[in-house]
N, CA, C and O atoms as a DFTB+ gen file, in Angstrom:
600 C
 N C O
     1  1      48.595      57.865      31.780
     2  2      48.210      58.688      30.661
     3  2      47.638      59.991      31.201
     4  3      47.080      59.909      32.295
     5  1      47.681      60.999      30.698
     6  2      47.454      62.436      30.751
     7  2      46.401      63.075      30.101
     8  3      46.587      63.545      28.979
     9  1      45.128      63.170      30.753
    10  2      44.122      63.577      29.956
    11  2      44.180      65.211      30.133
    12  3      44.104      65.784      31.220
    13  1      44.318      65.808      28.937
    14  2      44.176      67.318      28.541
    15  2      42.898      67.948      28.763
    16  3      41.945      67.894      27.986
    17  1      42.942      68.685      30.120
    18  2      41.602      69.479      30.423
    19  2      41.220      71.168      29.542
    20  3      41.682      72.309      29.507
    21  1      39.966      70.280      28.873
    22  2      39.445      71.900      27.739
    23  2      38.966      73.123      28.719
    24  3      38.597      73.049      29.891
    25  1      39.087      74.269      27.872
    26  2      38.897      75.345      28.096
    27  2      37.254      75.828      28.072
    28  3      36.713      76.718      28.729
    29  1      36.721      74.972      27.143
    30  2      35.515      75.172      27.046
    31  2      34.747      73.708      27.135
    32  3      35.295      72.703      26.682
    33  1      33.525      73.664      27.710
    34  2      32.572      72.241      27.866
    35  2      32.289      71.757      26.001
    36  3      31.972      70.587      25.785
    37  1      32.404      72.522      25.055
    38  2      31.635      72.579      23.971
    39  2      33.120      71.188      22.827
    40  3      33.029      70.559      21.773
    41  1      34.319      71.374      23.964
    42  2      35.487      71.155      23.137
    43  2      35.586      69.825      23.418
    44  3      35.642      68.958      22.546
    45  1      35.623      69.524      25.150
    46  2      35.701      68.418      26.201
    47  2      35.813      66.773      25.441
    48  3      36.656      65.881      25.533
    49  1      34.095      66.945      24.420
    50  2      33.890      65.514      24.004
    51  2      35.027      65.209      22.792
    52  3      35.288      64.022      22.594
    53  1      35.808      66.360      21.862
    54  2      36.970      66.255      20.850
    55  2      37.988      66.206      21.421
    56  3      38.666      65.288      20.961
    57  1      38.647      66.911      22.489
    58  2      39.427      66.289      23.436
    59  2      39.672      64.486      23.946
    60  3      40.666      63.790      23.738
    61  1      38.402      64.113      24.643
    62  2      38.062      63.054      24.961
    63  2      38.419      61.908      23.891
    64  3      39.138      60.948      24.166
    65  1      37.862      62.116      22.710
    66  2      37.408      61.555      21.570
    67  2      39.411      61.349      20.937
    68  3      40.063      60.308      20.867
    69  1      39.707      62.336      20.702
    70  2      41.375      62.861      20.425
    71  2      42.247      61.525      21.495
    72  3      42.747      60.434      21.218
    73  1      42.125      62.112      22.451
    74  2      42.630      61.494      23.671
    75  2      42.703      59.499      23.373
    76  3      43.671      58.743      23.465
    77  1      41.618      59.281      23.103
    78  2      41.254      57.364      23.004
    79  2      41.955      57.011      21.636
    80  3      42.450      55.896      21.471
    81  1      41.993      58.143      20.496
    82  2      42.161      57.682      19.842
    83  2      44.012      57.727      19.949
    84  3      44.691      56.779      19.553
    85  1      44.447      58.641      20.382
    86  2      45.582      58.655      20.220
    87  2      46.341      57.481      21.129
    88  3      47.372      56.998      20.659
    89  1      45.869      57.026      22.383
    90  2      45.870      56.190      22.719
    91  2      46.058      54.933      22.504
    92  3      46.923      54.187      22.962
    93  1      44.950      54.665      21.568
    94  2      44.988      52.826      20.997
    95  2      45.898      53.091      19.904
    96  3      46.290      52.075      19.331
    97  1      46.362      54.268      19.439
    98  2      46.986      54.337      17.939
    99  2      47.929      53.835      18.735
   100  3      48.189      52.646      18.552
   101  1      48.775      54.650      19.931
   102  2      50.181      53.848      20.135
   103  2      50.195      52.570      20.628
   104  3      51.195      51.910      20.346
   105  1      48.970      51.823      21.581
   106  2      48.905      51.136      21.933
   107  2      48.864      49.359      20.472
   108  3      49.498      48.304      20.506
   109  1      47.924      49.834      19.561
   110  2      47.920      49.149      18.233
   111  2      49.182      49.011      17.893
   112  3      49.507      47.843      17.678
   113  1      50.274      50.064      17.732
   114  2      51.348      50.296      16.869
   115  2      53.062      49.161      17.730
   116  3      54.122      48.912      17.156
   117  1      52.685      48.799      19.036
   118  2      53.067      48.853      20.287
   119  2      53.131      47.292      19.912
   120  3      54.164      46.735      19.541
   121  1      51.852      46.647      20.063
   122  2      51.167      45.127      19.835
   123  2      52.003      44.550      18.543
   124  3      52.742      43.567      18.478
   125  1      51.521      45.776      17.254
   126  2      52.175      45.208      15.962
   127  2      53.628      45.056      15.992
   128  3      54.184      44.354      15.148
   129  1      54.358      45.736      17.012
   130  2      56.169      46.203      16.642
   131  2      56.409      44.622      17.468
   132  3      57.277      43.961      16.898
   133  1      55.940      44.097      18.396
   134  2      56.495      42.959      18.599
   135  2      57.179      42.016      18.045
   136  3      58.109      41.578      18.722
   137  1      56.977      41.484      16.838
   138  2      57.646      40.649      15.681
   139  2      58.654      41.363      15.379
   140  3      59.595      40.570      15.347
   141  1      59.120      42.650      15.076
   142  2      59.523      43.371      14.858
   143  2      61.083      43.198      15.130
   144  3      61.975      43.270      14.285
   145  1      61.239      42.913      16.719
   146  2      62.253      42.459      17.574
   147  2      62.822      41.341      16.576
   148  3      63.990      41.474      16.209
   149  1      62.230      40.471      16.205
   150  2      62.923      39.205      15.609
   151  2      64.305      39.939      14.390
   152  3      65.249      39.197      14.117
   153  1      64.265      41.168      13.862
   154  2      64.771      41.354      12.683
   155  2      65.750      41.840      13.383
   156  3      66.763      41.932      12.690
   157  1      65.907      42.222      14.544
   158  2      67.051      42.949      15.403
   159  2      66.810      44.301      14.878
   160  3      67.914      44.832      15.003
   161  1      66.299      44.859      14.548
   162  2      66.624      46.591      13.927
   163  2      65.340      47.047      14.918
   164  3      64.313      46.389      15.085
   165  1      65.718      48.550      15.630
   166  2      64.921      49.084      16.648
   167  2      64.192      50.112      15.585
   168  3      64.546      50.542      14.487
   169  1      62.905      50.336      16.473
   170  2      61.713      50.837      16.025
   171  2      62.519      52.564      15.408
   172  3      62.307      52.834      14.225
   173  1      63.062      53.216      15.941
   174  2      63.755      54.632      14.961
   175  2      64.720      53.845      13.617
   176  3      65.058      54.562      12.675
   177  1      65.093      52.428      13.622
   178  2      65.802      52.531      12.047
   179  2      64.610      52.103      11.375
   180  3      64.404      52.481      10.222
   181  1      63.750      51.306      12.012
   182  2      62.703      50.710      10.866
   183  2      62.109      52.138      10.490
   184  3      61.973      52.194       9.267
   185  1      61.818      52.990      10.949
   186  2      61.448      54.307      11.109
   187  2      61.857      54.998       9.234
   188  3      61.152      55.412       8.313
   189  1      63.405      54.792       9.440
   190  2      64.375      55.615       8.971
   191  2      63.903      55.009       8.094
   192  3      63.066      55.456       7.309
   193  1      64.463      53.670       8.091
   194  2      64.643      52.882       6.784
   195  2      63.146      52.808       6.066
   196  3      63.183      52.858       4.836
   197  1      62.169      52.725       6.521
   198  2      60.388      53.311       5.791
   199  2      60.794      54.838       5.031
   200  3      60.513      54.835       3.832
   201  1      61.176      55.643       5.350
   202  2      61.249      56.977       4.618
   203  2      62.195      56.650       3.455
   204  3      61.779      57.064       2.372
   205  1      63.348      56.015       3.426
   206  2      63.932      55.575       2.570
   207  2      63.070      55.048       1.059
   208  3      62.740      55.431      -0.064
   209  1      63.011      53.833       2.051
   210  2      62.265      52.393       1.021
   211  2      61.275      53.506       0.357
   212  3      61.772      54.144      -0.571
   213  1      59.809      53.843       0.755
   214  2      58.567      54.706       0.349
   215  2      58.913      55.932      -0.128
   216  3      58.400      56.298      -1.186
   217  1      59.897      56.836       0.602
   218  2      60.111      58.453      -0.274
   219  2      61.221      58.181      -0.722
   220  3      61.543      59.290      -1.149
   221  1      62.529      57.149      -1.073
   222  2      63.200      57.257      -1.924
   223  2      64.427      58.209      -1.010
   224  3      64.362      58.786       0.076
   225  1      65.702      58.030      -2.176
   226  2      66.804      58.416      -1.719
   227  2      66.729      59.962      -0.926
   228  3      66.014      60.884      -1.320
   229  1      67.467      60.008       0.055
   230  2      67.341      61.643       0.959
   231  2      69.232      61.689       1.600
   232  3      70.044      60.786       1.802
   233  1      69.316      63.354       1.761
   234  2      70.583      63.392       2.366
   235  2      70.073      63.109       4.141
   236  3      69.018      63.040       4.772
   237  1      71.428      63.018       4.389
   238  2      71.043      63.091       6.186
   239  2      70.172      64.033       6.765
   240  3      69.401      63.666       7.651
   241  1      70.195      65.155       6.394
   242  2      69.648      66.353       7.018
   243  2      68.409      65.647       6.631
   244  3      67.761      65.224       7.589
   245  1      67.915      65.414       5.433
   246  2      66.499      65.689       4.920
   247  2      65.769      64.331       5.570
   248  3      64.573      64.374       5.856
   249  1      66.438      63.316       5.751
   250  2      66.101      62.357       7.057
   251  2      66.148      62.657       8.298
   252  3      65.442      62.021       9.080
   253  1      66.858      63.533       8.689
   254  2      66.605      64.088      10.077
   255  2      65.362      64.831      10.204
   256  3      64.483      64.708      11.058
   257  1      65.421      65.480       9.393
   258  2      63.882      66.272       9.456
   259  2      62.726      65.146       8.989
   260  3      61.803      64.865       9.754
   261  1      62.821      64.700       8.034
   262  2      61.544      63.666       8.367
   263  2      60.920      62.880       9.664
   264  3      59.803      62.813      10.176
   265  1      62.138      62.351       9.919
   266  2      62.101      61.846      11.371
   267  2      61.626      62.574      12.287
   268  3      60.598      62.222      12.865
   269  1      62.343      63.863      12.642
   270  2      61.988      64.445      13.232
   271  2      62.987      64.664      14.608
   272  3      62.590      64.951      15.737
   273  1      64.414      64.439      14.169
   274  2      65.275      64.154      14.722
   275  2      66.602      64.705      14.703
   276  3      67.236      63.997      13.921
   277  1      67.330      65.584      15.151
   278  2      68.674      66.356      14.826
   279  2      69.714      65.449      14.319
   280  3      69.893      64.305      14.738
   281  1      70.525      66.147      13.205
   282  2      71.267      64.748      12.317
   283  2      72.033      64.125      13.303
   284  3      72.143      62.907      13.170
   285  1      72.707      64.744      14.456
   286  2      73.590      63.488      14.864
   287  2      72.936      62.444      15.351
   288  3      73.723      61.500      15.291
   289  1      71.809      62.055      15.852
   290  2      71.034      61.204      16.433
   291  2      70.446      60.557      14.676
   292  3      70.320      59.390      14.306
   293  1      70.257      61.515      14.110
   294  2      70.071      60.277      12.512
   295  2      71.737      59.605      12.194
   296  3      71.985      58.494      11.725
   297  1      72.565      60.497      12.548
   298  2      74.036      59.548      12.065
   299  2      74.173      58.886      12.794
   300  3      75.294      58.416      12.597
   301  1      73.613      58.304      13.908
   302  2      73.556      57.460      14.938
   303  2      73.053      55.932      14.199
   304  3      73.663      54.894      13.944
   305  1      71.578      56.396      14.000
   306  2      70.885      55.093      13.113
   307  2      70.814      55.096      11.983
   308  3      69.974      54.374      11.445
   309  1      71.657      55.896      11.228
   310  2      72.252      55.704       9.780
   311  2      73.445      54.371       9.811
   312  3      73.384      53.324       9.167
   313  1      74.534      54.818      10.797
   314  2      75.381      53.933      11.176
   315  2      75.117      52.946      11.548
   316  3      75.979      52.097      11.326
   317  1      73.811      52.446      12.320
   318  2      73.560      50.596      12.628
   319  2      72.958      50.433      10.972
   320  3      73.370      49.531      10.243
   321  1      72.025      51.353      10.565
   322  2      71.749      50.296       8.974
   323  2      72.616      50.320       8.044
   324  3      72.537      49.425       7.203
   325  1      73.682      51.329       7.917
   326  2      74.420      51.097       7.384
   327  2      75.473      49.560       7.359
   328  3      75.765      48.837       6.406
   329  1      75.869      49.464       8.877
   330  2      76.810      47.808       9.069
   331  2      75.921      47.085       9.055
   332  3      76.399      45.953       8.995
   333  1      74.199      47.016       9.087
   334  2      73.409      45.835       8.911
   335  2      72.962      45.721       7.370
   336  3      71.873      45.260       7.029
   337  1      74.027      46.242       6.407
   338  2      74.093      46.621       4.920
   339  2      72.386      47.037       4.276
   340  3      71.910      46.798       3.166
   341  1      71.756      47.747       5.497
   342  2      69.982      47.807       5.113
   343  2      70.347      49.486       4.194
   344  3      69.420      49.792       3.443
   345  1      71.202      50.216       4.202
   346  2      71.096      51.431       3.753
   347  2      72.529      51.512       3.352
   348  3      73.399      50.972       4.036
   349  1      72.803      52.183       2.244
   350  2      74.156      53.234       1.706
   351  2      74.262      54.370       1.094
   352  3      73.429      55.086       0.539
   353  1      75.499      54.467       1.274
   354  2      75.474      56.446       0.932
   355  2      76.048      56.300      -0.482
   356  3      76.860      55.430      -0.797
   357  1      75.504      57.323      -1.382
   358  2      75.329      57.214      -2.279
   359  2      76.250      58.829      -3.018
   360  3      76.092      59.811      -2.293
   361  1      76.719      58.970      -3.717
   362  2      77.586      60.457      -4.148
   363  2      76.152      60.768      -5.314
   364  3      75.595      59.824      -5.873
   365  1      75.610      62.596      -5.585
   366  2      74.696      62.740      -5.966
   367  2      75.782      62.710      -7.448
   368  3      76.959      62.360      -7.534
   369  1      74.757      63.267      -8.586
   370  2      75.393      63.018      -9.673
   371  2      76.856      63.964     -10.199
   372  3      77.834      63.755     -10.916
   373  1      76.178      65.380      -9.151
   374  2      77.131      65.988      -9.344
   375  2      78.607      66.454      -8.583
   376  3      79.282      67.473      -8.725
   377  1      78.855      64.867      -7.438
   378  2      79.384      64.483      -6.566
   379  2      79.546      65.431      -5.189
   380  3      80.245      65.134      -4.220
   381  1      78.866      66.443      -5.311
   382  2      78.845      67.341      -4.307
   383  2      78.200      67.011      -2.853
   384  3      78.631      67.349      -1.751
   385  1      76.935      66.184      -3.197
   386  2      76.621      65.722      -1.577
   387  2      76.232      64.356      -1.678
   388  3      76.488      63.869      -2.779
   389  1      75.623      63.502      -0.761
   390  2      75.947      62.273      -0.286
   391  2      74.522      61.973      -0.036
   392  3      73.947      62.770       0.706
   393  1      73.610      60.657      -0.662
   394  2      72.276      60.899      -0.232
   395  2      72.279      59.278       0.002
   396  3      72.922      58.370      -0.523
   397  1      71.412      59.312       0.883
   398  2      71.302      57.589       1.399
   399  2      70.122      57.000       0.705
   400  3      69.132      57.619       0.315
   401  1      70.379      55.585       0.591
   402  2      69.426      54.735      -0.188
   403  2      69.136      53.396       0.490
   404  3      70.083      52.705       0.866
   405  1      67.788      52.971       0.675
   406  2      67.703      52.048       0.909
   407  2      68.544      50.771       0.060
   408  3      68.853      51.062      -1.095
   409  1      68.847      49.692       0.438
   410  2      69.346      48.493      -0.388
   411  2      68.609      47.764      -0.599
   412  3      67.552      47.916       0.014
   413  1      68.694      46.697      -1.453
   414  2      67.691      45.747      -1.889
   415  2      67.134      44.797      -0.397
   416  3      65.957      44.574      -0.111
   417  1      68.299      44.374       0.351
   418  2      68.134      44.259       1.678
   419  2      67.259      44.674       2.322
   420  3      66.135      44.281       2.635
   421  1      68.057      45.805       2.572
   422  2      66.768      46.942       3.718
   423  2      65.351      46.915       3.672
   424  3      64.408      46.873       4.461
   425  1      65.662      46.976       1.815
   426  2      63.621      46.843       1.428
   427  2      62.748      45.578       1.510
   428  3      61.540      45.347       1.545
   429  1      64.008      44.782       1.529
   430  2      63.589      43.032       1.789
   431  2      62.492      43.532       3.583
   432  3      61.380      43.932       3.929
   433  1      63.328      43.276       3.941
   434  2      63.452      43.546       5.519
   435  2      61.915      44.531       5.811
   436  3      60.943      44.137       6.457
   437  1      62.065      45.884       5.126
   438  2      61.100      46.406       5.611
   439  2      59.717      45.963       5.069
   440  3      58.748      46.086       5.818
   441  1      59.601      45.604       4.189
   442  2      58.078      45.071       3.269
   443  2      57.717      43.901       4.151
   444  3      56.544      43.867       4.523
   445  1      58.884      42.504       4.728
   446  2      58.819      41.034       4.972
   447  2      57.742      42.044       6.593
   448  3      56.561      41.788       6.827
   449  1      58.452      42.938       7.290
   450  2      58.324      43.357       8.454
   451  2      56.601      43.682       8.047
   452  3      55.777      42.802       8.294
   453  1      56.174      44.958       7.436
   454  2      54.828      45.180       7.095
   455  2      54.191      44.319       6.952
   456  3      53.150      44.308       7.610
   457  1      54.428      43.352       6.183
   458  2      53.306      42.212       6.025
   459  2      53.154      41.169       7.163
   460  3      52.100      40.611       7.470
   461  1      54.213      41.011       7.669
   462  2      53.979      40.761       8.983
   463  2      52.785      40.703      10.034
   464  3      52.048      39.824      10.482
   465  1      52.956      42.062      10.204
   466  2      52.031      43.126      10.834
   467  2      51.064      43.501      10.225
   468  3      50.188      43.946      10.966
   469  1      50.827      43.517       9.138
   470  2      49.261      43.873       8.868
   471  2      49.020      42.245       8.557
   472  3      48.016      42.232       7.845
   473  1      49.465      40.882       8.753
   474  2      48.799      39.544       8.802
   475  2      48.244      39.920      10.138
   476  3      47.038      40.164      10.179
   477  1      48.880      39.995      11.133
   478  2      48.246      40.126      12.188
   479  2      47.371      41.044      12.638
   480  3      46.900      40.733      13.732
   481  1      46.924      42.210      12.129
   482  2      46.198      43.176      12.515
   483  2      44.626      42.263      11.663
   484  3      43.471      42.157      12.075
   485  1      45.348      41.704      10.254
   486  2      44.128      41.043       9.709
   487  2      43.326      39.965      10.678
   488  3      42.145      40.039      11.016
   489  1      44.333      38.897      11.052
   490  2      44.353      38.437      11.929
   491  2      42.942      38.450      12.992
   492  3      41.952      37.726      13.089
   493  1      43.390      39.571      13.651
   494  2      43.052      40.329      14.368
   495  2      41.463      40.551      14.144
   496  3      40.576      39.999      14.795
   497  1      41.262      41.629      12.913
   498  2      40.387      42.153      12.454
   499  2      39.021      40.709      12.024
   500  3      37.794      40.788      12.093
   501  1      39.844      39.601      11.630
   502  2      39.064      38.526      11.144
   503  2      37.966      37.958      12.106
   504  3      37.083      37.256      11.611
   505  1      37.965      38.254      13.636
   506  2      37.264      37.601      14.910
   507  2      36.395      38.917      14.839
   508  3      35.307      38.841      15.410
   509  1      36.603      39.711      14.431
   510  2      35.427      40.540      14.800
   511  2      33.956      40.034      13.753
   512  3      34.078      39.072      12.995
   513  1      32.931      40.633      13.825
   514  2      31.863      40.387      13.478
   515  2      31.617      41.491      11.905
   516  3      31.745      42.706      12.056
   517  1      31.408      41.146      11.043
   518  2      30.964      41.932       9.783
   519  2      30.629      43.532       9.775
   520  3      31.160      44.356       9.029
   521  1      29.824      43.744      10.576
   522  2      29.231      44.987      10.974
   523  2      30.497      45.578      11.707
   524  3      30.424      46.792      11.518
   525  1      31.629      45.299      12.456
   526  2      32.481      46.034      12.938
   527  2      33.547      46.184      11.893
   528  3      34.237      47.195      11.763
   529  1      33.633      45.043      11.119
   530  2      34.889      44.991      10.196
   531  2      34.437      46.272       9.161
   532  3      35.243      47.050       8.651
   533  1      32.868      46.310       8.961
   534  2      32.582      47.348       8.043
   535  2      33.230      48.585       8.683
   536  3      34.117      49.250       8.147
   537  1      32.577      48.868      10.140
   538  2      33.032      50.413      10.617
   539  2      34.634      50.515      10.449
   540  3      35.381      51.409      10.052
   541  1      34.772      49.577      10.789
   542  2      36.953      49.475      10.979
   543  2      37.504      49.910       9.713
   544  3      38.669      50.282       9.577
   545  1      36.363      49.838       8.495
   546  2      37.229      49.950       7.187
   547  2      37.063      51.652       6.642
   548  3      37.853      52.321       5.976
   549  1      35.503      52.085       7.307
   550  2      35.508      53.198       7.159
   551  2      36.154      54.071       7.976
   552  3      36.538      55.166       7.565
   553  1      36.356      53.598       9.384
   554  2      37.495      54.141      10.158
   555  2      38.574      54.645       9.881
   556  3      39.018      55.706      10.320
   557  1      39.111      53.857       9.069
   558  2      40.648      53.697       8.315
   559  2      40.459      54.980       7.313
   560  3      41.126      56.014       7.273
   561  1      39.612      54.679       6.713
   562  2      40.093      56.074       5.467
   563  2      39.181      57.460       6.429
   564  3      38.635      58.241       5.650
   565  1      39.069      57.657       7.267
   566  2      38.818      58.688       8.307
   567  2      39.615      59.506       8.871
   568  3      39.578      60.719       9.076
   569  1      40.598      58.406       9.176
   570  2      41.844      58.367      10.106
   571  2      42.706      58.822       8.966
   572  3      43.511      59.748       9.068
   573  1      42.505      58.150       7.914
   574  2      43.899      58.980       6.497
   575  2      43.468      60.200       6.527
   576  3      44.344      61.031       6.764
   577  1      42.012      60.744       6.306
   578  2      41.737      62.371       6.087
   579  2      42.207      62.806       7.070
   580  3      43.087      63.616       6.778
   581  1      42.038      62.655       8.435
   582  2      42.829      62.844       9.655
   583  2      43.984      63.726       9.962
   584  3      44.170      64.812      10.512
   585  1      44.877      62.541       9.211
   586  2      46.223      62.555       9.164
   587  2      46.946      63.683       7.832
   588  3      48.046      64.235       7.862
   589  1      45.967      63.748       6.825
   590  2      46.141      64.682       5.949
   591  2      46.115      66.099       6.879
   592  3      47.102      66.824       7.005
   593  1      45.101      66.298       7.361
   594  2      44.807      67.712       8.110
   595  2      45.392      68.103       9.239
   596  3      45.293      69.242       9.696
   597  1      46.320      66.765       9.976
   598  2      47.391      67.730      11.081
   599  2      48.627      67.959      10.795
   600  3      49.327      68.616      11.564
C-alpha cells in the first residue's frame, strides 16, 4: 500500500485518517465478495448489473459511464449477463435506441447476493460489544455524508 506524503504537517493526520479508511473499505468489500464467487458472475457484472437493478433501465454508453468504463469493455460484460439471461436489451419507445434492463433473474441474483453479505457483515458486527456497534452505526451514516461530498 502507498501512503500519500502531505504538503503540509496541518493535512498529514486527514491524509492518514483518508488513507485507513480507504483501506479497510476495500479490504471489507474484498471479505464480503467472497460468496459472491458461488453465483459465477465477476465483481464488474455484479457491478453493472447493481446500476441496472437500483437506477433502472440505461443505454450502453450511460452504463459505461456509470461504471466508469469505455463501452467496449461494458459490451464485454453486457455480453456475459446477457447469455447468463441476468440483463436484456430493450428497443426505447420510440425504437431509435436500445436500453438494457435488468431481468427478473438478474434482480433475483443481485438482492439473494446483498443479503448475503450484509448477513455476514451483521454477522460480523454481532461479536462486537454495544458501545462499538453504537460507533459502527454512526460511522455508517458519516461515511454516506462522505460519499455525498466526493
Amino acid at each position: 500500500m502507498t501512503v500519500v506524503k502531505p504538503k503540509s504537517e496541518g493535512h498529514s493526520e486527514l491524509l492518514e485518517t483518508a488513507d485507513r479508511l480507504h483501506s479497510a473499505a476495500i479490504h471489507l468489500l474484498r471479505r464480503l465478495r467472497v460468496g459472491d464467487r458461488e453465483s459465477g458472475i465477476g465483481p464488474a457484472q455484479l457491478s453493472a448489473l447493481s446500476v441496472l437493478v437500483f437506477g433502472g433501465p440505461r443505454s450502453l454508453g450511460e452504463l459505461a459511464d456509470a461504471e466508469q468504463v469505455r463501452p467496449p469493455t461494458m459490451s464485454r460484460i453486457v455480453s456475459g449477463l446477457e447469455r447468463a439471461g441476468l440483463v436484456k436489451r430493450e428497443a426505447t419507445e420510440d425504437g431509435r435506441r436500445v436500453r438494457l434492463r435488468a431481468t427478473p433473474k438478474g434482480t433475483k441474483i443481485l438482492w439473494e447476493g446483498r443479503k448475503r453479505r450484509v448477513e455476514s457483515l451483521a454477522n460480523a458486527l454481532g461479536l462486537l460489544g454495544e458501545t462499538d456497534r453504537g460507533r459502527l452505526a454512526e460511522l455508517a451514516e458519516l461515511l454516506r455524508e462522505i460519499v455525498r461530498k466526493i
